[in-house]
Every structure is written in structure tokens, then in C-alpha cells.
C-alpha positions in Angstrom: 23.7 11.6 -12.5 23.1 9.7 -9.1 22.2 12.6 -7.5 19.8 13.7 -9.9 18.2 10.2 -9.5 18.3 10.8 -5.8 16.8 14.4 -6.0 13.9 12.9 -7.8 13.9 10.1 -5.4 13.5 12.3 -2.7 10.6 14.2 -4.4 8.7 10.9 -4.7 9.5 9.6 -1.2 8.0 13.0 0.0 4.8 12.4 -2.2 4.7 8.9 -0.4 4.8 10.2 3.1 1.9 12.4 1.9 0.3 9.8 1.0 0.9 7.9 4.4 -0.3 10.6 6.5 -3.3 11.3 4.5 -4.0 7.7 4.7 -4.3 8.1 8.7 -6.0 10.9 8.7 -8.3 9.5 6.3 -8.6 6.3 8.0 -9.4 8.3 11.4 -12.1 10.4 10.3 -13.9 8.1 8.8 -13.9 5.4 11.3 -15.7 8.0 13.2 -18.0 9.3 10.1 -18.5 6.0 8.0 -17.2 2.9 9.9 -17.8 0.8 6.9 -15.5 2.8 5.2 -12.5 2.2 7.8 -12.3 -1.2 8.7 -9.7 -2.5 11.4 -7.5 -4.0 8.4 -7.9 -0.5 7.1 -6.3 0.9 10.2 -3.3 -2.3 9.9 -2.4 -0.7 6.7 -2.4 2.6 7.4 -0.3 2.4 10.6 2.5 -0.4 8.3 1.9 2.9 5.8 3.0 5.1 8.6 6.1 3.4 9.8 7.4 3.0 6.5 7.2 7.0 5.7 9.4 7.3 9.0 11.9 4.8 7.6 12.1 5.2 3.8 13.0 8.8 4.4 15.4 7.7 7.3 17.1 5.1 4.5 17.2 8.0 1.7 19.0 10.1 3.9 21.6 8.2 4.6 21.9 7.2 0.7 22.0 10.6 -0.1 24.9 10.9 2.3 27.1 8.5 -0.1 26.0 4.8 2.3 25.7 2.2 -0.4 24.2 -0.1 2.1 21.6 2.5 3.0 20.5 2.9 -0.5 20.6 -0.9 -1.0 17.7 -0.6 2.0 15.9 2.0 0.1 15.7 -0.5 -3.3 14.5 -3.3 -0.7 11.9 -1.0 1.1 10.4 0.2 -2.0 10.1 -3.4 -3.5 8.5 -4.9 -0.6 6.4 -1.8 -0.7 5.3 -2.2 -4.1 4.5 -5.8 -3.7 2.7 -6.2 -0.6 0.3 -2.6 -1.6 -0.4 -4.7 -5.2 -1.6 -7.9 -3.7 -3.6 -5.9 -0.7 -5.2 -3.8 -3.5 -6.8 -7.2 -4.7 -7.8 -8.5 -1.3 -11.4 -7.7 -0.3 -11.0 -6.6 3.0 -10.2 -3.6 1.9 -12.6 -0.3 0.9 -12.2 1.0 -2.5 -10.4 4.1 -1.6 -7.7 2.0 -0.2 -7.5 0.2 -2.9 -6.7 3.0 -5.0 -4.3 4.2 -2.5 -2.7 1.0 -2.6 -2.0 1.1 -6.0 -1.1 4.7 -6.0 2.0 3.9 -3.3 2.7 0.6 -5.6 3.4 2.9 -9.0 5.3 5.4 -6.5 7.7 2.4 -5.0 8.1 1.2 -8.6 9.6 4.3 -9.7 11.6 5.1 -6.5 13.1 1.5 -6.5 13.9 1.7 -10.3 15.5 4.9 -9.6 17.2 4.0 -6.7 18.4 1.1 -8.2 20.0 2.9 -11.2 21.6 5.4 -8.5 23.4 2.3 -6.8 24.4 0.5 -9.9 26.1 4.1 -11.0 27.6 4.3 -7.8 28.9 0.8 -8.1 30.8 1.3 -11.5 32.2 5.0 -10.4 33.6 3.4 -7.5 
């Protein structure tokens, strides 16, 4: 049952990092199409986005791999994920779109946590 938790883990972490590097790209051409549109906090996020879809994947791996530590990370990573993109989709700094995006990854790092925690608790009782 874990790793069924995990494969659909994996399937949102994915959607995440596409996310992420849409986000960039995003971010890129319209600084150079519609500055308003891509303000420097705009570019903040994106790159925090873009480390984060190099390290949740990192973290999953490992978890997938049996490290209970690793997924413990993953249930961390996705929390503080889903917080901080909430409260930055309320802050006015921020374009619409990215607000929306925001949310988007906060709904995404709900479910992965949620899942991820279940996966660790399971491991925890089975072992």
C-alpha cells in the first residue's frame, strides 16, 4: 500500500516540477514581453520554485528506496511548500497568474504531504 502512495506521489511530484519549470520559463519571457507581468519578487519565487523541484524529487527518491528519514523530508518539504505558496498567493507583490500558480503547487503539496505522510506512518507500524 506504501508504494502505491509513493507511485502516486511520484506522479504529483512530477506535475510539480512541471509546474516549476513552466513557472521560469514563464517568468523569463514575460519579463522580456510584459515587465509588469514579471516582477523581481516574481523571479524570487520562481527560482525558490526551482530549487525545490531539484530537491523534492531528490528526497522522493530516496523514500522510494525504503529511507524513512528521507520520506520524513519529503512530508516537511511539501508542508513548508504548501504554506509559504498559500500566504504568497495573498501578498500583493505578486501578478495574478502567480497567484494562481501559487495555489495550484499549495493543493499539489497538500496531497503529496498527506500521502506521503500516510506512506511513513504504514512504514512505521510494518516495521
Amino acid at each position: 500500500m506504501a508504494n502505491n502512495a509513493l507511485g502516486t506521489t511520484s506522479r504529483l511530484v512530477g506535475l510539480y516540477v512541471v509546474i516549476a519549470l513552466a513557472t521560469v520559463v514563464a517568468v523569463a519571457v514575460l519579463a522580456t514581453t510584459a515587465p509588469d507581468l514579471a516582477p523581481s519578487e516574481a523571479w524570487g519565487h520562481a527560482v525558490i520554485v526551482a530549487v525545490f523541484a531539484v530537491l523534492l524529487p531528490l528526497r522522493l527518491r530516496a523514500a522510494r528506496a525504503g529511507s524513512r528519514r528521507a520520506l520524513t523530508a519529503v512530508v516537511v518539504i511539501a508542508t513548508v511548500l504548501a504554506l509559504v505558496n498559500l500566504v504568497e498567493a495573498f501578498l500583493p507583490a505578486f501578478p495574478d497568474w502567480m497567484r494562481l500558480e501559487m495555489v495550484a503547487i499549495a493543493v499539489l503539496m497538500v496531497a503529496v504531504g498527506v500521502l506521503a505522510g500516510r506512506a511513513r506512518r504504514r512504514r512505521s507500524m510494518a516495521g
